[in-house]
Steps between C-alpha positions, in 0.01 A plus 500: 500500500404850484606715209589863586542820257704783635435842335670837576397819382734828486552839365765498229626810403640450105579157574329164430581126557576479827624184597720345771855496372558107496408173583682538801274753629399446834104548542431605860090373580307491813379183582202315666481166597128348348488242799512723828457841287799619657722802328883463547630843647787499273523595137638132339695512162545256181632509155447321205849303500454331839324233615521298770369153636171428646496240760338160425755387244427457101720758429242766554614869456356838503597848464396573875467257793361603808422376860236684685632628833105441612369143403880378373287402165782493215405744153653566190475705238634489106528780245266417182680401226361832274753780518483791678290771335678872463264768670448760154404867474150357378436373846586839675361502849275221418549137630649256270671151471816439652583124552276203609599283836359108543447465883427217756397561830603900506340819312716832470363789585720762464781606278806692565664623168874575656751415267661583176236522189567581119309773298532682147464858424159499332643733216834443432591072624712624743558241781492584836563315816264602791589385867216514733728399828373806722204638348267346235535821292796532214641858339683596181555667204496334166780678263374407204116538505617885717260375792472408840446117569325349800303241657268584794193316682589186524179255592438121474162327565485081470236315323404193395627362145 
């Protein structure tokens, strides 16, 4: 079993804490198989509240199961039980911590952050719900704090935990 860290790193623009909006969040990741070194060509998905069975009985479960298309060798994949960590305005446009993966058989290597995330306004607490369907850059105005709000430069990098 191979422990994995995800980290992103952004420009936020009089925001902090990003974080995906629930549990329900689906994480899209790249992934290699570690028996044929294969790389799917698709973007997969998972979330937090599903998991589904892993052959070979026992009532075995993960997060993510996957058959290579390659060698046929069956994966999986679990979210670490440690919540996810909100990306802060100390971080700006520096790597840091998002959430920790336990994986058998399969590495991700790339992350796609489409979906809807949660942020504050860095001044005034205001919440703000950022949707990064088309583009992985967000743009408002916070009321209260009289400035614009944004989130720009999304990048992820994988390493070991």
């Amino acid at each position: 079993m191979v422990r994995l860290q995800l980290s992103i790193k952004a420009d936020l623009e009089n925001v902090t804490d990003l974080v995906p909006a629930s549990d329900s969040f689906e994480y899209f990741f790249q992934v290699k198989c570690n028996s044929c070194h294969e790389i799917h060509p698709k973007f997969v998905s998972m979330n937090r509240l599903e998991e589904r069975e892993m052959s070979g009985g026992k009532n075995n479960t993960a997060h993510f199961v996957w058959r290579c298309g390659n060698c046929k060798r069956e994966s999986s994949a679990k979210f670490d039980t440690s919540p996810v960590r909100p990306y802060s305005s100390a971080a700006n446009g520096q790597f840091a911590p998002l959430l920790v993966i336990e994986c058998r058989g399969l590495e991700f290597t790339g992350f796609d952050p489409q979906g809807t995330w949660r942020c504050v306004g860095e001044e005034s607490g205001t919440p703000f719900e950022v949707s990064l369907e088309e583009e992985a850059e967000w743009m408002d105005y916070d009321e209260k704090a009289k400035l614009p709000a944004g989130v720009s430069n999304i990048e992820s990098e994988w390493s070991r935990a």
